[in-house]
N, C-alpha and C positions, 0 to 999 in steps of 0.2 A: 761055330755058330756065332760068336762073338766080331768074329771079322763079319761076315755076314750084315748081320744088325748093324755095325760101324761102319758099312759100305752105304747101308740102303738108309741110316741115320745122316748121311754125308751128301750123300744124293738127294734128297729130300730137302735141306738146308738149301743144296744150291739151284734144285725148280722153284723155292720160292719166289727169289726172283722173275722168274720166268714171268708172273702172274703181270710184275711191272713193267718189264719187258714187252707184253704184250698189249698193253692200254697205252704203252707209250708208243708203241709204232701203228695203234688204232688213231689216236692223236695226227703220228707222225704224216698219215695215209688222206686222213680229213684236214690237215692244214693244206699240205699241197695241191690236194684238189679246190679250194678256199684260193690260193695263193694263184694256182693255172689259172683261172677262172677273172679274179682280178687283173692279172697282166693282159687278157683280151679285153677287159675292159677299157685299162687304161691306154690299151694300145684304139681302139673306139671313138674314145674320147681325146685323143691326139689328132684323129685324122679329124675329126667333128670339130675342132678349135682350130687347125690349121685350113679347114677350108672356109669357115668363118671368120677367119682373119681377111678372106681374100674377098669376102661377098659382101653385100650393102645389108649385111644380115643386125637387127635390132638389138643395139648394144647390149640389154637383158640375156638375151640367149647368149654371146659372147660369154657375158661373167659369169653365166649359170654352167656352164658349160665347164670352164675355169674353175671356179668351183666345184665342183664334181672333179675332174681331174685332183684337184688337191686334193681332193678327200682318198678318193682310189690311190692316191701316191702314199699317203700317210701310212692306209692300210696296207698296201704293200709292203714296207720297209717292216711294219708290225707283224705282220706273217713271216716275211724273212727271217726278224729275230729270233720267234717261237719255233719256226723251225730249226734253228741252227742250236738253240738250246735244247731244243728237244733230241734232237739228233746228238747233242752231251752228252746228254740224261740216259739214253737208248747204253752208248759207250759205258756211262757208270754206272746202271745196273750190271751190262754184262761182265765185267769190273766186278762187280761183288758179287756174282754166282761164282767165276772165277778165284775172288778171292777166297771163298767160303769154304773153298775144296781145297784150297792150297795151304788154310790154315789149318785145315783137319787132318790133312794127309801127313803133313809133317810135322806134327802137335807143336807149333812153333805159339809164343805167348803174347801173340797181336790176334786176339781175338775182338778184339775193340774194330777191326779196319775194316771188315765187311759192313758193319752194322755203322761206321760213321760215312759211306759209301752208299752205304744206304740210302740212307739221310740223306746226305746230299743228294743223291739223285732224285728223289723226293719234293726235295724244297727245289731242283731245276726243272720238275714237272709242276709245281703248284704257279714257279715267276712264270712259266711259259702258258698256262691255263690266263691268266690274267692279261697278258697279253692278248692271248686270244679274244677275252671277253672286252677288252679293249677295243679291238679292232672291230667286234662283233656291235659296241657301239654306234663305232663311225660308221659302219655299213646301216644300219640302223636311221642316223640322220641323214646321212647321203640318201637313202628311198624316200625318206619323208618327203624331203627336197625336191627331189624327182619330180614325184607327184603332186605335190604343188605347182610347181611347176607347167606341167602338162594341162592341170585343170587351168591354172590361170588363164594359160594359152585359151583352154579349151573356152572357158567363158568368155574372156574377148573375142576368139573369135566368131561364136552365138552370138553375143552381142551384138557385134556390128554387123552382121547378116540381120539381125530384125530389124534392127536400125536403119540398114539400106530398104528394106520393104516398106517401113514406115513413111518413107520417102515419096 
């Protein structure tokens, strides 16, 4: 009975993890669709600045354009991060369900390594969370932009359609 209870004491120790494990690769699932998502962007906005480098197109749109680019570069490289931290992180939890089992089975006296494994993987999902929220910024003023942007456009060009009636 004793084995028993110290099997399923032992297993239990090491699903915990599991829980981290599993928000970390919900993470890991929502960055990269974040991250796909951006690189057709920036790839969008390459072709839109390289055919505006070639047209008698209104310097504004040029740098707006350019802008925007820089900003989707930013966020990219910031997705990248988070996900390659993450994808750590994913590593060192599984790392301490592993370890968990391997300091029980052999009653060896690093009971400290699961739990500081822990932690670390912990503190490499909270840097990459920020990241995230980083990124989540710039995407944030990159639409403001946008849409400035397009209204600007839009109201010049009302404007100058009434202005030609008025004529």
């Amino acid at each position: 009975m004793k084995d028993v209870s110290l099997a399923l004491t032992i297993l239990t120790a090491m699903i915990t993890p599991a829980v981290l494990i599993l928000a970390t690769t919900s993470l890991i699932v929502a960055t990269s669709q974040r991250l796909g998502r951006n690189i057709d962007r920036a790839r969008n906005l390459s072709e839109r600045l390289i055919k505006n480098l070639f047209t008698k197109k209104v310097l504004s749109e040029k740098e707006h354009v350019y802008n925007q680019l820089n900003k989707v570069t930013r966020r990219t490289r910031l997705l990248q991060r988070a996900m390659t931290i993450l994808y750590v992180a994913l590593s060192d939890f599984v790392a301490t369900s592993i370890c968990i089992g391997v300091v029980e089975i052999l009653n060896i006296r690093f009971t400290w390594l699961p739990l500081v494994l822990g932690i670390f993987g912990s503190g490499l999902v909270f840097y990459a969370t920020l990241l995230l929220i980083s990124e989540s910024g710039i995407a944030l003023i990159a639409v403001r932009e946008e849409m400035n942007y397009v209204l600007d456009v839009g109201t010049e060009k009302f404007n100058s359609r009434h202005e030609e009636d008025d004529i």
